[in-house]
N, C-alpha and C positions, 0 to 999 in steps of 0.2 A: 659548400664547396666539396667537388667529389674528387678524391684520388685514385689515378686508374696506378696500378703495381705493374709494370711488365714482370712477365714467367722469364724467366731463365732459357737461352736457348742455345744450345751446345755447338750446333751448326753454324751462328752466327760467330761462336768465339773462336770456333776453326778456323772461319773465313778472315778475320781479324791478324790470327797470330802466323797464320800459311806465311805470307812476306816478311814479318819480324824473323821467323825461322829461316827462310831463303837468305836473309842479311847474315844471323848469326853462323849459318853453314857456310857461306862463301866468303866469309870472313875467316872462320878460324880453319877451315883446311884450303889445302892448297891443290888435292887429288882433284884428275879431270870428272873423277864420278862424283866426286860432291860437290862439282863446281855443276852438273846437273842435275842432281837432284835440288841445287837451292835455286837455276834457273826451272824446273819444276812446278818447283813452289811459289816462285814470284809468277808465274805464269797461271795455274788453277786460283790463285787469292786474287789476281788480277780480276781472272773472271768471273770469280764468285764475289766480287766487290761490284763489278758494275751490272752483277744479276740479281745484285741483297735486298733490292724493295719489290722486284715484283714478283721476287718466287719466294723469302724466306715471310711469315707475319711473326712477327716479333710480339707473342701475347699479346695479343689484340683480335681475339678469333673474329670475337660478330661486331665489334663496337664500330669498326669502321668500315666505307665501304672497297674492297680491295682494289678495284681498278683505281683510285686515286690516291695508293701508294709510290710516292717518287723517293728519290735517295736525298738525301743529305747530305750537305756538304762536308761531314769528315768523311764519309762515306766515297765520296768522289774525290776529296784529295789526298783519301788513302787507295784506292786504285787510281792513281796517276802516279803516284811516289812507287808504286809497285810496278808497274808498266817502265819508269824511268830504272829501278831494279833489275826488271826482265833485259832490257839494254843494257847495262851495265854488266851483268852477268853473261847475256850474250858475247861483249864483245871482248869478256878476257877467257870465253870458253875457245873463241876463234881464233882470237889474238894471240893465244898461247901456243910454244912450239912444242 
């Protein structure tokens, strides 16, 4: 039985933690520029969540063949939860007087 190790990849843990950061910043301030940069954030981790199988290879250079890289389901129900973030942040960026 072979074990394959995935390498480490710094990009995919950006793409990960971009909307945990979008939540933590529009959570604890209340300024309309942070309440932009965390809609920002929910917005590029959106799209870097539902672009992570066919642009990032996760350690896996040659072993597989790239075009039938598809996502994951945490993978897609973490860009959905981020997407419903992007809305949420939207509409207390507009909501707000």
């Amino acid at each position: 039985m072979e074990v394959t190790i995935l390498n480490f990849n710094l990009i995919a843990l950006i793409t990960f933690l971009l909307p945990l950061a979008g939540g933590v910043i529009s959570y604890l301030f209340k300024n309309k520029l942070f309440t932009l940069i965390a809609f920002l954030c929910f917005v590029v981790g959106a799209i870097a969540l539902f672009a992570f199988g066919p642009i990032f290879a996760i350690g896996l250079e040659n072993e597989i063949n790239q075009e039938y890289v598809s996502l994951g389901a945490g993978t897609i129900i973490a860009a959905i939860f981020s997407l419903i973030g992007t809305a949420c942040v939207a509409g207390k960026i507009y909501l707000s007087k």
